[in-house]
C-alpha positions as semicolon CSV with decimal commas, in nm:
position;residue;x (nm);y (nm);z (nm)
1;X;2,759;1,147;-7,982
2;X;2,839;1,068;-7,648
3;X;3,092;0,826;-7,758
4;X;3,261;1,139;-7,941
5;X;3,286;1,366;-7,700
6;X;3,428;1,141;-7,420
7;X;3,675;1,025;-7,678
8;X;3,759;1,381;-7,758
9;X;3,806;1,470;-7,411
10;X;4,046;1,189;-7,346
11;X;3,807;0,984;-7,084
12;X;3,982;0,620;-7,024
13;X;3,833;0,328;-7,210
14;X;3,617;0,249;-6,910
15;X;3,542;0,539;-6,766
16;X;3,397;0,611;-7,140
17;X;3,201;0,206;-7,162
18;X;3,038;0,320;-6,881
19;X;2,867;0,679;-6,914
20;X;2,799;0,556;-7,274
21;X;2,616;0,256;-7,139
22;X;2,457;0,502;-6,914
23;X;2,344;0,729;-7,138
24;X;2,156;0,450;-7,367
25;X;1,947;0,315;-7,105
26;X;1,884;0,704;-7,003
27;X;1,779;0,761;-7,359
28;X;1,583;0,452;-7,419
29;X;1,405;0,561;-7,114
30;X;1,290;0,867;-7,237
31;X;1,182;0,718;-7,561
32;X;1,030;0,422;-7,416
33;X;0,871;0,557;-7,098
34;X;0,867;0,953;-7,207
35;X;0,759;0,893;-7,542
36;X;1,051;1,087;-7,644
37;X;1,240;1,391;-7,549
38;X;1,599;1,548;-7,541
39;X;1,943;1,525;-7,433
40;X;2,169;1,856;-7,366
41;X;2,565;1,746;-7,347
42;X;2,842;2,029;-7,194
43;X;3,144;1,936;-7,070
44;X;3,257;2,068;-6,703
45;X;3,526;2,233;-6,561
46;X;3,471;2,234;-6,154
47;X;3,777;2,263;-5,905
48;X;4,048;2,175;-6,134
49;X;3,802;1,882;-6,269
50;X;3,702;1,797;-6,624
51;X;3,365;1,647;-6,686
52;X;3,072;1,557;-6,907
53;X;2,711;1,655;-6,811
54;X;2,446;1,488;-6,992
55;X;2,056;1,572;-6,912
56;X;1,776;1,356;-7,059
57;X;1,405;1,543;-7,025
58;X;1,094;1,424;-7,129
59;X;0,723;1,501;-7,156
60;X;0,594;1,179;-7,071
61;X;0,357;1,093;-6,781
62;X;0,660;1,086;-6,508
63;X;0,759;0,882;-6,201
64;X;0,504;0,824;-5,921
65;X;0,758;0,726;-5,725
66;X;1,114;0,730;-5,807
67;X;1,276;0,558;-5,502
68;X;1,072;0,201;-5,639
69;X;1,163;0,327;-6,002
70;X;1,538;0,322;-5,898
71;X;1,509;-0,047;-5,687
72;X;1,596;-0,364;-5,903
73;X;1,392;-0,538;-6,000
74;X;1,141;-0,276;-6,058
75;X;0,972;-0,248;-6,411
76;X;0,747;-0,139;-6,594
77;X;0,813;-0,252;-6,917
78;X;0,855;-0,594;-6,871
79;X;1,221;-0,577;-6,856
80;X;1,448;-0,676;-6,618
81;X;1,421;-0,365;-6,442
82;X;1,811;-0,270;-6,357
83;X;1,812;0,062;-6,572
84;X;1,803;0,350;-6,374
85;X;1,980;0,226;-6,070
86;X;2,240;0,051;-6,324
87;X;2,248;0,450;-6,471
88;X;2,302;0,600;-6,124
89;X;2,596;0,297;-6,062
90;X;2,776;0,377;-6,378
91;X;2,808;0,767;-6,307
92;X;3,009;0,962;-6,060
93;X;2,692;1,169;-6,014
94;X;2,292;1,134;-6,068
95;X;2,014;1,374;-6,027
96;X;1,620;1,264;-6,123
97;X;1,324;1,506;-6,102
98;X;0,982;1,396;-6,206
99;X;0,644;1,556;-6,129
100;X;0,323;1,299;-6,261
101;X;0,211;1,449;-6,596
102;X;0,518;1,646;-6,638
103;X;0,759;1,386;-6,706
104;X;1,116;1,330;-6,624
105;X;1,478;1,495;-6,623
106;X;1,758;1,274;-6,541
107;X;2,100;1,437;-6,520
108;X;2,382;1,248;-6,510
109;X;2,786;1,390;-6,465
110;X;3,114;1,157;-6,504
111;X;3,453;1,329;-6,406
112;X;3,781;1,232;-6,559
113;X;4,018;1,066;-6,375
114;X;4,320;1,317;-6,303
């Protein structure tokens, strides 16, 4: 799906490899970690700027603390722990909220090149 709609909006080739990749460690997160949960796609128009906003939310039991979460190196699922901060390296712009027992919403944003 994401795939689709960067194609459709005419992202390069690796401006597109990378949200994708993005977005499937986001998701496996919140399948993994969340124990499931959903993803809202819209695309963006800001200051003459075309983009793609994706938000992954869970229910799961959150992030104690999300500055270790983001460090690599850090896991907790016997990985090798480079997913969210390889997420936040991949897009132009990442936001994470997560409240213990509440779980998590991770928003990411890429902007087309002009």
């Amino acid at each position: 799906m994401v795939h689709d709609w960067a194609t459709r909006m005419q992202f390069s080739t690796v401006e597109r490899t990378k949200f994708v990749t993005a977005a499937s460690e986001l998701g496996r997160n919140a399948l993994v970690h969340g124990g499931g949960g959903v993803m809202v796609i819209a695309e963006l128009q800001r200051d003459g700027r075309t983009g793609l906003r994706l938000e992954f939310q869970d229910q799961g039991p959150g992030i104690p603390d999300i500055e270790r979460a983001m460090t690599d190196g850090f896991t907790t699922a016997k990985s090798m722990g480079l997913g969210l901060g390889g997420a936040r390296r991949l897009a132009n712009e990442f936001i994470i909220e997560s409240q213990a027992g509440q779980g998590t919403k991770v928003t990411i944003i890429q902007w087309k090149r002009r």
